[in-house]
VOPA-427363 format. One line per 10 residues: number of its first residue (from 1); their letters; for each residue y, z, x of C-alpha. Coordinates in steps of 0.25 Angstrom, whole numbers, plus 5000, padded with zeros to 4 digits. Example, Ala and Ser with C-alpha at 12.3 -4.5 7.8 and 13.67 -1.06 7.14 Angstrom:
2
1 = as = 4982:5031:5049  4996:5029:5055;
REM end
This chain:
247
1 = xxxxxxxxxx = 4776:4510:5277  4766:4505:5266  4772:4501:5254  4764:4504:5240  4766:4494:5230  4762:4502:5214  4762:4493:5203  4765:4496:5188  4755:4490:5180  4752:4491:5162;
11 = xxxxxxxxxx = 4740:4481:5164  4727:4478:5172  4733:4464:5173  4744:4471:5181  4736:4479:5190  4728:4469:5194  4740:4459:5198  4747:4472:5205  4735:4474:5213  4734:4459:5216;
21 = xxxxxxxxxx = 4748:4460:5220  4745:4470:5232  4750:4482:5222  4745:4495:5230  4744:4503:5216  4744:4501:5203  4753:4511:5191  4745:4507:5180  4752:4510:5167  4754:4503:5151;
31 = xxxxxxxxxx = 4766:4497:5144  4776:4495:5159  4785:4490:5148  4788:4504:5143  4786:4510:5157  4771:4511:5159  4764:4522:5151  4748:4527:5153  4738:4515:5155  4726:4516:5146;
41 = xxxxxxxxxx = 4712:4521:5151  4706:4505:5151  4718:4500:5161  4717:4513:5171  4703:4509:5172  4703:4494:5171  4713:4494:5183  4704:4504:5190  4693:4495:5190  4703:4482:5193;
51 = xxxxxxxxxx = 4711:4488:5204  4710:4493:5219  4723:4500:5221  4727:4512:5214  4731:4513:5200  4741:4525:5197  4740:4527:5181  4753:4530:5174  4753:4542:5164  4764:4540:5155;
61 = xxxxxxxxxx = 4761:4542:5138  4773:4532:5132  4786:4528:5138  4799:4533:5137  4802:4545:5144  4795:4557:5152  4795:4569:5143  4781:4571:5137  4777:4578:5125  4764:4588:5128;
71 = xxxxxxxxxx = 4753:4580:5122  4760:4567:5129  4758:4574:5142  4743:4579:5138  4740:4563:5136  4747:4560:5149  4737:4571:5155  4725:4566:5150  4730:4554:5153  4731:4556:5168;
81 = xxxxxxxxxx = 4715:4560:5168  4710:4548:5161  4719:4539:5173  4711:4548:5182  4697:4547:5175  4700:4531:5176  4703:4531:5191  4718:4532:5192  4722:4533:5206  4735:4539:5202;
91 = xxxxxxxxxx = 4743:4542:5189  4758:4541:5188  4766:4549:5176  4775:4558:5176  4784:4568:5166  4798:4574:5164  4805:4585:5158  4817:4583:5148  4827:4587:5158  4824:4576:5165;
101 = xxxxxxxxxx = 4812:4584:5176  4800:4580:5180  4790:4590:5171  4785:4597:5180  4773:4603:5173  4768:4591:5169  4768:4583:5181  4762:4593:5188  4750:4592:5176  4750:4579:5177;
111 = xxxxxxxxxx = 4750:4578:5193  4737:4589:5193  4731:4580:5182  4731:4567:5190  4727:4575:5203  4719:4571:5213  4728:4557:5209  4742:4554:5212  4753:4557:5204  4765:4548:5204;
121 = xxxxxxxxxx = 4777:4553:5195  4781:4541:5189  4796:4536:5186  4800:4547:5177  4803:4553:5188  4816:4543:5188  4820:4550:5174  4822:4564:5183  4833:4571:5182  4834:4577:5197;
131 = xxxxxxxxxx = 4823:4568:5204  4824:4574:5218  4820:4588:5212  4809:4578:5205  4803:4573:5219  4802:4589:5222  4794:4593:5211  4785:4580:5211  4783:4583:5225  4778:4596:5221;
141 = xxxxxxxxxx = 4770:4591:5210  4760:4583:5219  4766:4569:5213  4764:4557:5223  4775:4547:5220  4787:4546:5212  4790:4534:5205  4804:4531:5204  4816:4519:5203  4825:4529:5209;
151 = xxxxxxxxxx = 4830:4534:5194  4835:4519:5194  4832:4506:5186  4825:4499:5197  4821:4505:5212  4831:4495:5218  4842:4504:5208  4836:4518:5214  4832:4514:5228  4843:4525:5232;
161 = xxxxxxxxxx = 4837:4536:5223  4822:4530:5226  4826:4532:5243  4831:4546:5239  4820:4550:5232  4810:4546:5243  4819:4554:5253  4818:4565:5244  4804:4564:5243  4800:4565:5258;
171 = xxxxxxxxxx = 4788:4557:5257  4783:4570:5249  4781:4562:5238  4781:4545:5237  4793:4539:5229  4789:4525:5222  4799:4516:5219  4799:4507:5207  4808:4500:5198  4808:4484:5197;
181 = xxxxxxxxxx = 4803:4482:5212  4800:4468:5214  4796:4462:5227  4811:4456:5229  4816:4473:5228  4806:4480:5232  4809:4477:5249  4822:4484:5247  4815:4498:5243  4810:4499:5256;
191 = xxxxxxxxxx = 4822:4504:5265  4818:4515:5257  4811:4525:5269  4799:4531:5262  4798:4522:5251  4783:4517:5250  4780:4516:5236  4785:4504:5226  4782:4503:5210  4783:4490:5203;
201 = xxxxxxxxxx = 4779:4484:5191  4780:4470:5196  4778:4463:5181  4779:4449:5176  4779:4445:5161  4766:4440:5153  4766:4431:5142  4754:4431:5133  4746:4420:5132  4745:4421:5116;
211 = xxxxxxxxxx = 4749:4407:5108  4751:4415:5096  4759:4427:5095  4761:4431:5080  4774:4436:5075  4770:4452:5074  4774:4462:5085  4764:4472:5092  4774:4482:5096  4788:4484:5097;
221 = xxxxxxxxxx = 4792:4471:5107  4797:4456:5101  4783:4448:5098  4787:4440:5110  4787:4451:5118  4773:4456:5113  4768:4443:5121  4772:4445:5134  4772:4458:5144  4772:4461:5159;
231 = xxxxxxxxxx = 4762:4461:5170  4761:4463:5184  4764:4452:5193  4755:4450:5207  4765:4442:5211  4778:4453:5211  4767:4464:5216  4764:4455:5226  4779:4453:5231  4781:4468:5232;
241 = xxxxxxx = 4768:4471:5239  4774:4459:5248  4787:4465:5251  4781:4479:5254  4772:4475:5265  4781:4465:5273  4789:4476:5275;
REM end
């Protein structure tokens, strides 16, 4: 079986050293550190012009949780047709009802929209109440993939969920695993029978180079905090693309 190796990246910098690594595609996203949400125009199509594996653009207007308003979900259309205009080889997104259902109507908007592209439903799918009756109507939908941890913290925590769900599945749709994979875990995912596709983010910390700091916050964090941030590292990519083809 060939393995697909997808790398979570928030900057250029990261795509470039997941590729380097032997990622197979890229998820291209902002702010990992509050879950990913939409990349701007400039990144989609600076790692469009950096890159020669796919880069899957993630729709997602802020963090928290899955329940759009209707003029969040009119930004979330639009932008799914600016990823396209950029060269977006996939987008990645995905909505839910209160109740804890996937929103039927508006997935099915957003899948047509991204059309001819794929559409991978992204890990809200791990917030669903009933997710086997969720695989049924992505399925129905025309979605590609699944993102999932298995409802769990981590993969290795919903390997049992995750090896349900792609029995479930039937190969009708692909169910990608993700959730702190590493190259010393990510081996143990495989006596999973039908199990192809593996999500990782893979980061290391950067500090910045600046002598001088100041004393005044940007944001929310501590003003050491502002001064370091996460990055992809070749170096884990390469590990996990390592473990996937010796086996």
């Amino acid at each position: 079986m060939a393995y697909t190796l997808e790398i979570c990246c928030d900057s250029v910098v990261s795509a470039i050293a997941a590729a380097q690594g032997g990622a197979d595609r890229i998820e291209l996203c902002e702010n990992l550190a509050q879950g990913g949400v939409t990349p701007s125009a400039a990144k989609i199509k600076v790692a469009k012009a950096q890159l020669d594996i796919p880069v899957f653009v993630l729709i997602r207007p802020r963090k928290a949780d899955f329940l759009y308003s209707g003029l969040e979900f009119e930004v979330m259309l639009e932008d799914i047709r600016q990823a396209k205009a950029l060269g977006a080889d996939g987008i990645v997104s995905g909505a839910l009802n209160d109740d804890g259902a996937i929103d039927e109507g508006r997935t099915r908007r957003m899948v047509e929209t991204a059309a001819p592209l794929p559409f991978t439903f992204h890990r809200a799918f791990d917030m669903c109440r009933d997710p086997l009756a969720a695989i049924e109507l992505l399925v129905g939908l025309g979605v590609k993939r699944i993102l999932t941890s298995g409802q769990q913290p981590t993969a290795w925590e919903g390997r049992a969920n995750i090896e349900r769900f792609v029995k479930h599945a039937r190969g009708r749709i692909s169910i990608m695993a993700c959730g702190e994979l590493l190259p010393d875990n990510i081996g143990a995912l495989l006596s999973i029978k039908g199990l192809a596709e593996f999500h990782s983010a893979a980061r290391k910390e950067v500090k910045s180079r600046m002598a001088y700091t100041g004393g005044v916050n940007m944001g929310d964090e501590a003003v050491q905090d502002e001064f370091r941030w996460q990055e992809v590292d070749e170096g884990l990519v390469r590990g996990m693309r390592e473990a996937l083809s010796s086996l």
